[in-house]
Structures are given as C-alpha cells and as structure tokens.
N, C-alpha and C positions, 0 to 999 in steps of 0.2 A: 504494500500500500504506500503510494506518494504525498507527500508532504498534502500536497491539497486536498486528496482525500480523506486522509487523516483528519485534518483540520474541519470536514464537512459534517464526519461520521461522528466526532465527539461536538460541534455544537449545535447537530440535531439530537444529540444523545442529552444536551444539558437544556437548550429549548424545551423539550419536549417536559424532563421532569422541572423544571424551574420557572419555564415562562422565557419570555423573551427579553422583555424589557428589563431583568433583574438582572440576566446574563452580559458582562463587558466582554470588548474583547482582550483585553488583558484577563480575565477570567478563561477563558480559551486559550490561551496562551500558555499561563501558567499550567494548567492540566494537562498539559500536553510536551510540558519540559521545553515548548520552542520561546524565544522571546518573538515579542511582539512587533516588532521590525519584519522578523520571517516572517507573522503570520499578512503583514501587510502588503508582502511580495506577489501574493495570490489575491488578495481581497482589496480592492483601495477600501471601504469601510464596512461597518457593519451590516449597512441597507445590501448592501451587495451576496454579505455572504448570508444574510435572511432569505434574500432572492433566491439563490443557487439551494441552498436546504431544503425551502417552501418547493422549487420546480422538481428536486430526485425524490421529496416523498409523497409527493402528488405524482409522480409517474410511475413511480414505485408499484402506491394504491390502485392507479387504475389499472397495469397487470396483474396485479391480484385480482383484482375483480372480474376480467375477461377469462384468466383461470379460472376460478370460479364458475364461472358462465361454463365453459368447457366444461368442466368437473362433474358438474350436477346432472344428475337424472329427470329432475323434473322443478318446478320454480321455485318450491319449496325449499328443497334440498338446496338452490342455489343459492336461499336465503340464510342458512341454518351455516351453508361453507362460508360466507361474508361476513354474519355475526362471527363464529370464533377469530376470524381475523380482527375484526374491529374489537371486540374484546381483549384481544391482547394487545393490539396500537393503545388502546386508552388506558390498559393497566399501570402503567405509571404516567399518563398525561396530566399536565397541569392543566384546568382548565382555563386559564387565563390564557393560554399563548395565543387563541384568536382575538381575542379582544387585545393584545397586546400588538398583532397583526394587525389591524384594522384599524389602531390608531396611530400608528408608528412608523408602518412599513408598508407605504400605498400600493406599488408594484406587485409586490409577494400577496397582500387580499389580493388582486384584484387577479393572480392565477389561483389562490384558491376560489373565487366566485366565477371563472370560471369553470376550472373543474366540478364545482358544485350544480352550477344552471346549466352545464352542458351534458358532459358526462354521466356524471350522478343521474340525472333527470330522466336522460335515453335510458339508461340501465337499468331503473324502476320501472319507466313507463315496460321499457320490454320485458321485465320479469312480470308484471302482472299483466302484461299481454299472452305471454305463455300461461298463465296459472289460469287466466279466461278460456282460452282453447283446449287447457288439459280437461277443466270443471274439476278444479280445485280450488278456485278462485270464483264468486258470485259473478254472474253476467251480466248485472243491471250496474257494476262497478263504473262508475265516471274516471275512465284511467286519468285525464289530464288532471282533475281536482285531487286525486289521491296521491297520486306521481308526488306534487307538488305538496300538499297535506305531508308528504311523507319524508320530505328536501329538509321541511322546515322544521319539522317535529324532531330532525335528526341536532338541531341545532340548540333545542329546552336543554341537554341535560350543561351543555355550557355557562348558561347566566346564573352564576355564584347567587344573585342575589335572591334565587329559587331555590335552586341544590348547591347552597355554600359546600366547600371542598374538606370543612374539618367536620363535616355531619354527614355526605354525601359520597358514595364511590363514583366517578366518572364512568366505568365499564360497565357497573351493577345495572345503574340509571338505563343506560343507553339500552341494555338488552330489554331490559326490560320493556320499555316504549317499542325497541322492534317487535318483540315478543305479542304483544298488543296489538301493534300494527298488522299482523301477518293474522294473528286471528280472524280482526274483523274484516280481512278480506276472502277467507276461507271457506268454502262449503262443508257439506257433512262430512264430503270426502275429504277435504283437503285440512278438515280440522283433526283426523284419524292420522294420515299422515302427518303433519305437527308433533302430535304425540308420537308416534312412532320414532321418529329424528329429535324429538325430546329423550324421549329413552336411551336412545344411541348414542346422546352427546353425553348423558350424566352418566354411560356406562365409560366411555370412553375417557374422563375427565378421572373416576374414580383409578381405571388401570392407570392413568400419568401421574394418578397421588402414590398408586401403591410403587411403582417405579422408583420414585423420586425419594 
C-alpha cells in the first residue's frame, strides 16, 4: 500500500468512527507516523482529501450493492444481503459525519446526494419492481412514493436530535426501519419468506458468535 493510500484508508477509518469535523489533518498524520508536510504532498487540504474518501466509499457501496443484486435469488433476499452490509458500515459510524459533510464539505455532499437521488433510488425503485413481478411485494404499491419514502427514511436514524448516539445504536436503528420497511411492502408470501431469511440470518450471526 502507497503513501496515498495509506493516508485515504486511515482517515476514512477515523471519519467514519469520529466525525469529520473533529478529525485534523495533523491528527492523520500523527496516526500514521508521517508528518504533515508528507501528508500535504498528496492532498493540498482537507476539503480534498474528504472528497477522495466520500468518492472510494460511495463507489465502494454501490459495488456492493450491484453484488448484491447479483447475489440474490429473489428481492427479498436482495434486501436481507444489503442490510448485513449496511449493518456492518454503520457498526462503528459516527452519526454526525453527514451533517459534518453537509456543512463543511460542499463537493463531497453533493457526490453523496448524488449517489443517494440517483443510484440508491434506481436500486429501490428496481428491487421493489422485482418483488411486484415475483408477488412478494403488494401490486397496488406506488413504487415512485415508496422508492423515495424509502431514500429518506434511510436518513431518520442520523438526526442525533431523535436517536442521540449515547442512547441510540446507528446499525440497531437503521435495521430496524429496513426491517419495517420491507414488511409493509410484502405479501403473505413474501412476508413467509422474510421470516424464513430472518431465521437464516440469526442462525448464521449465532455460528460467527460461536467462531469468534
């Protein structure tokens, strides 16, 4: 691994549990044994190297999630592979680093708003467009209001001043809300299968306890 990469991988590693704005570059620096001259070499400042973290793990995300799409047998199951991903991104997320994005660092929002209104949006709207076609998913469903219902609901468990973060898990939250979500879009069948991939996931969590 090259200096720059180095330097990308530890302050999305310290973003991610700290926040952004709390983070200096001289706190990257030091963590990483280089002084801050080197790490200047590659970054002119901080806005830049928030840009370059916010664009590899927004591109990251959405390979996971086209794996995923691949992955699954049916919409469900495509839902169920995307939750344990996002459950593990949020297990040590600050929730603040959007809100620290958004007032901070204009460029970096505005590739995560896109990847949010663009990507995100297509990926819902077409999972619950397969879940419609299986009749796993109701057919009287308004995919664009839910699509969207579903963008923005992903964004409640972030405002601290609803789920403060020393009362609140970030990961707990979020599944939960998916969890919810995917119900009430489910038929009798596609609420059988839920459970079913509910059972699979807490047998599979228990073998990674008993492992570990």
């Amino acid at each position: 691994m090259d200096n720059k990469e180095r330097i990308l991988v530890k302050a999305e590693e310290m973003f991610l549990q700290y926040g952004i704005r709390s983070i200096s570059m001289d706190d990257i620096a030091n963590s990483l044994g280089m002084s801050k001259k080197t790490l200047y070499q590659y970054f002119t400042d901080k806005d830049e190297l928030v840009n370059e973290v916010v664009d590899q793990h927004v591109g990251r995300t959405e390979n996971d999630c086209m794996h995923c799409r691949e992955k699954a047998k049916d919409a469900i199951e495509e839902i169920f592979l995307i939750m344990d991903r996002i459950v593990d991104q949020l297990s040590n997320m600050n929730p603040m680093i959007l809100f620290d994005m958004e007032k901070f660092h204009f460029k970096a929002y505005q590739r995560f708003l896109n990847y949010k209104q663009k990507f995100l949006l297509e990926s819902i709207q077409s999972n619950i467009e397969w879940g419609i076609q299986d009749e796993l998913y109701r057919p009287d469903i308004n995919v664009d209001v839910m699509s969207k219902y579903r963008i923005e609901s992903m964004m409640i468990p972030f405002n601290i001043s609803i789920f403060p973060s020393s009362k609140y898990n970030l990961a707990a939250i979020s599944q939960m809300i998916m969890e919810n979500f995917i119900y009430g879009l489910a038929t009798i069948r596609g609420h059988k299968l839920i459970q079913k991939y509910n059972e699979q996931r807490k047998q599979n969590l228990s073998y990674e306890a008993v492992k570990k």
